[in-house]
C-alpha positions as CSV (number, residue, x, y, z in Angstrom):
1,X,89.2,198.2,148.1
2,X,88.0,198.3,151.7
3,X,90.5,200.2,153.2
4,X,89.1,203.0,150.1
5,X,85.8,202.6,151.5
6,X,87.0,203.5,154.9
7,X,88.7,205.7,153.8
8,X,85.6,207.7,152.7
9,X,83.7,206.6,155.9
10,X,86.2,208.3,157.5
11,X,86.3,211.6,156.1
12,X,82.6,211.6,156.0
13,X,82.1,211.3,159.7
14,X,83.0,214.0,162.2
15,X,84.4,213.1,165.5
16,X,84.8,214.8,168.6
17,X,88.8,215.1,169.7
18,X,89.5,212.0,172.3
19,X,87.1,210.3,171.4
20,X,86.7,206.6,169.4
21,X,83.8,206.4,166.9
22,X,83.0,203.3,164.8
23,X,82.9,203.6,161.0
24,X,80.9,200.7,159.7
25,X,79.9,199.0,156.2
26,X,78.4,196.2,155.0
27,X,79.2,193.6,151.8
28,X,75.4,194.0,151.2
29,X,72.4,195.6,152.7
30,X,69.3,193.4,150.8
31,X,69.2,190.0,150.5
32,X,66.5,188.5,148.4
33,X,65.2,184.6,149.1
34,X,64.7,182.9,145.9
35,X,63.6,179.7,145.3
36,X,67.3,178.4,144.9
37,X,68.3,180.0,147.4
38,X,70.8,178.5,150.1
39,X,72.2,180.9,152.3
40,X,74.4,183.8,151.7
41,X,77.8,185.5,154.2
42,X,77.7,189.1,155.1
43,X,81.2,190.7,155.0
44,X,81.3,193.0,158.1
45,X,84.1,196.1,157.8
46,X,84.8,198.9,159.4
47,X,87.4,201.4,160.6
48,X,87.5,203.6,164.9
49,X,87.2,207.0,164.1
50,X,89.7,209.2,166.5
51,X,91.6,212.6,166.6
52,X,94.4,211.2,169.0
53,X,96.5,207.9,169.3
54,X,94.9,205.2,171.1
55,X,94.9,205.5,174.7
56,X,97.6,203.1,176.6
57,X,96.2,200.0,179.1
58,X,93.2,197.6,178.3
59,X,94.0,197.3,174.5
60,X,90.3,197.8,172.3
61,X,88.0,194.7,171.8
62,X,85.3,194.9,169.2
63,X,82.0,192.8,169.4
64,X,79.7,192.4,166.5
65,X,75.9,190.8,166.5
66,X,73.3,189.9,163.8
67,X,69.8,189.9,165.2
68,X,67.0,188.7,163.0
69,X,62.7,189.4,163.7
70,X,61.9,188.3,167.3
71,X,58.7,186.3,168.1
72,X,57.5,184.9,170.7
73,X,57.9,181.6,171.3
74,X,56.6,178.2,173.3
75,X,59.0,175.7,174.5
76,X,58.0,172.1,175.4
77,X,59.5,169.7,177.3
78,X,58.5,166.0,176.5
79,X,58.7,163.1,178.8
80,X,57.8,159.7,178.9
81,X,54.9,158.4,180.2
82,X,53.5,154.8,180.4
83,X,55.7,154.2,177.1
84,X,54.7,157.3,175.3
85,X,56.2,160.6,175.2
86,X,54.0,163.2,175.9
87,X,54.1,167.5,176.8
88,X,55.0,167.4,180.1
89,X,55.8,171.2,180.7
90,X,55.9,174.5,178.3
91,X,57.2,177.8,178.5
92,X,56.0,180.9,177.0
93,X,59.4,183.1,175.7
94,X,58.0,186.5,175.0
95,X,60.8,187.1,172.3
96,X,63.9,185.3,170.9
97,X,65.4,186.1,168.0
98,X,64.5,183.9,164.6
99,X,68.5,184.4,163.8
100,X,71.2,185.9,166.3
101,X,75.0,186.0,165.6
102,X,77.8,187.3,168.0
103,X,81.4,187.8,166.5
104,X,84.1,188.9,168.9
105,X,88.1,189.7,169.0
106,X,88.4,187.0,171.6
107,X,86.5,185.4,174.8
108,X,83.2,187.0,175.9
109,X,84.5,186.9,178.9
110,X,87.3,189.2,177.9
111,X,86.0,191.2,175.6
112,X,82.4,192.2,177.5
113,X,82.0,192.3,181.3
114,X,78.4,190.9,182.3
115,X,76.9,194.8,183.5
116,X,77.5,195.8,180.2
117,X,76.3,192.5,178.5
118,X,72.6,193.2,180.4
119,X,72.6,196.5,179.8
120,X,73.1,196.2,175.4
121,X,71.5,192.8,175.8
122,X,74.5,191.8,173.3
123,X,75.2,187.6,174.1
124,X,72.1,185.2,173.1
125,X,71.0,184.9,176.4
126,X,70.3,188.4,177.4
127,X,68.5,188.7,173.6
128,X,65.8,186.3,175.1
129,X,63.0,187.3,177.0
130,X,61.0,184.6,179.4
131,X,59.3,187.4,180.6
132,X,55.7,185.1,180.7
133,X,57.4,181.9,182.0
134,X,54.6,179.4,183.6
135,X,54.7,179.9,187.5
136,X,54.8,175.7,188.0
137,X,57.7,175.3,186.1
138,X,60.5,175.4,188.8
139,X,63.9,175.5,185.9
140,X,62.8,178.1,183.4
141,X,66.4,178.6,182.7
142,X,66.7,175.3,181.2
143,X,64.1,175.9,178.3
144,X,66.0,179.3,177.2
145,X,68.6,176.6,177.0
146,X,67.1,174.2,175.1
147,X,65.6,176.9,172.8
148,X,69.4,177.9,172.3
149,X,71.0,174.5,172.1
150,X,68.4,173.8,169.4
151,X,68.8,176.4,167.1
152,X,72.7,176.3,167.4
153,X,72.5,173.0,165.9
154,X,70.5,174.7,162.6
155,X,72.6,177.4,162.3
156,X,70.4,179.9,163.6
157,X,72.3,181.1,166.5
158,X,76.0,181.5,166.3
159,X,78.6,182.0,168.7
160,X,81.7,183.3,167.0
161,X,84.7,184.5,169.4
162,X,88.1,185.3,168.1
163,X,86.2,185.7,164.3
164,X,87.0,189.3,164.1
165,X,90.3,190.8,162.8
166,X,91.2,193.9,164.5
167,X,94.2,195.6,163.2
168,X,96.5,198.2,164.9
169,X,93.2,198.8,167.0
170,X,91.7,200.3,164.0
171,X,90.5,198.1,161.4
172,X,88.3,195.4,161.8
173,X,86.2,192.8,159.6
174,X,83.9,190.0,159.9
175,X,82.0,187.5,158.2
176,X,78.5,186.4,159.1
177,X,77.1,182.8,157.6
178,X,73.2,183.4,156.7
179,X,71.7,179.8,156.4
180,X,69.5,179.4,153.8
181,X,65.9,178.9,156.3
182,X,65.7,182.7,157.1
183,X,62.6,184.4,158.2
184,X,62.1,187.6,156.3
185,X,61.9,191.1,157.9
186,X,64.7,193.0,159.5
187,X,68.1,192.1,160.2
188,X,69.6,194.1,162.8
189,X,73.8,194.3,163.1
190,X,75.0,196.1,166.3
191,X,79.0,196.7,166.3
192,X,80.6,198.1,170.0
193,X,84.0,198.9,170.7
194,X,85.1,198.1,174.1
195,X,88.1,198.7,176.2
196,X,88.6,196.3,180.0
197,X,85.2,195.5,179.5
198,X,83.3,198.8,179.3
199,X,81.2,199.9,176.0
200,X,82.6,203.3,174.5
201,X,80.8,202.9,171.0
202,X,78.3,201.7,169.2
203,X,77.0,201.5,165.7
204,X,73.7,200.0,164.2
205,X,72.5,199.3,160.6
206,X,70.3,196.8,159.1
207,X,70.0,194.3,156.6
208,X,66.7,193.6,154.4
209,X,65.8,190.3,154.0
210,X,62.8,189.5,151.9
211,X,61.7,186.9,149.6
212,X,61.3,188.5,145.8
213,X,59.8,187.2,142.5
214,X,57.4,184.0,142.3
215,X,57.9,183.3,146.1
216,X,57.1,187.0,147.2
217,X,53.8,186.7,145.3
218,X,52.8,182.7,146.3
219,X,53.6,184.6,150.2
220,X,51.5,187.3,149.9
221,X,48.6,185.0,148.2
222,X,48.8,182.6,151.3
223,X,48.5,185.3,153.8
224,X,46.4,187.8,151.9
225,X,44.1,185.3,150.2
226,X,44.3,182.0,151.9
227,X,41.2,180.3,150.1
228,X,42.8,181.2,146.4
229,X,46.3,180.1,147.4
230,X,44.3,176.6,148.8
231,X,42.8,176.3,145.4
232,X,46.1,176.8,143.1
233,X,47.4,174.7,145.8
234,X,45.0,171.8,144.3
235,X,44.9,172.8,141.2
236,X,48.6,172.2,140.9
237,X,48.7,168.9,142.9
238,X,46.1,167.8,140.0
239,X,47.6,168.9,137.2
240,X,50.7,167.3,138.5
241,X,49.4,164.0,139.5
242,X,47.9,163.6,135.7
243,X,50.6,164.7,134.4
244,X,52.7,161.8,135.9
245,X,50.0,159.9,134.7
246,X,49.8,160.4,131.2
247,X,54.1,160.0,131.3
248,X,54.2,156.8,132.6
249,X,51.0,155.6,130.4
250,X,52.5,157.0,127.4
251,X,55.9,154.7,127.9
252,X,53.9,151.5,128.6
253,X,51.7,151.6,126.0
């Protein structure tokens, strides 16, 4: 079924002779957050677009990334102090990415020389800005690593080399685990082809991600009308706190 799809990609998409384009699709271009919702995997496929065989040397590497909304964010350090552990330091990242994925065909290393990984800001690290770091704090490095380290361990960031299949330097596919603690907005998927290194394509689409139904609505009403969404808020809490009430009541008596 995918190599149909391609296929079609393929034929759709003119090329200019020598050259190596990416054809790209996804499994699924909207996801919707529901109240049972716990995650979902993005299947990542495409096809390199070309009017002449591949060209001999460095064989072609292909690096795919996942980038959700960027925010800014504040890092703390904590230290202990007369027995009780306190701020000691903060930093002030001007934007990280709520949910960031790299896939590659093998080693960053490998695959992506570091020029090219500044310039398309493709690993984690260059995705970060500390643009508005505090002047006192001598390791600002160490926060961006902290930030990373701690959103590793929930999933958020991923570091995936050697997950995408690349076949006879023309067909490759990926998957990308979404955890289920997404932040809505735009999801971003960037897919270069490389050859010793060096960029010679790349592709962009994006992915929706938005809550829908019941959720949607209770969202809106917290940030649209905060004092009504306070109210249902108690109104609920009451109703469900006699409710229990009259249950247990009912079976004593």
């Amino acid at each position: 079924m995918f190599r149909i799809l391609l296929a079609a990609l393929l034929l759709a998409l003119p090329a200019k002779a020598g050259d190596e384009q990416v054809v790209a699709g996804l499994s699924q271009n909207r996801i919707a957050i529901t109240a049972n919702f716990d995650g979902s995997e993005i299947l990542i496929f495409g096809a390199v677009k070309r009017n002449s065989p591949p060209p001999k040397g460095a064989p072609m590497e292909v690096v795919i990334t996942v980038a959700g909304p960027s925010q800014p964010v504040t890092v703390r350090r904590k230290d202990k102090r007369l027995g009780i552990w306190v701020n000691v330091d903060a930093v002030e990242l001007d934007s990280a990415p709520s949910f960031y994925a790299v896939a590659t065909t093998g080693p960053m290393e490998k695959v992506l020389n570091p020029e090219e990984d500044r310039k398309y800001r493709i690993s984690i690290r260059h995705e970060i800005s500390a643009a508005a770091a505090d002047a006192e704090v001598p390791d600002v490095d160490a926060f961006t690593e902290a930030l990373i380290r701690i959103r590793t361990e929930k999933g958020l960031y991923q570091l995936k080399p050697g997950s995408v299949q690349l076949s006879e330097e023309t067909l490759f596919r990926t998957s990308i685990k979404l955890p289920s603690n997404l932040t809505e907005g735009e999801y971003t998927t960037r897919i270069f082809l490389t050859r010793d290194g060096q960029v010679i394509d790349e592709y962009e689409t994006s992915i929706d991600v938005s809550k829908v139904g019941l959720e949607r609505w209770l969202f809106k009403l917290s940030r649209e009308k905060p004092l009504y969404y306070g109210l249902l808020s108690l109104f609920i809490a009451i109703v469900a706190g006699w409710g229990a009430s009259a249950f247990f009541n009912y079976f004593r008596s």
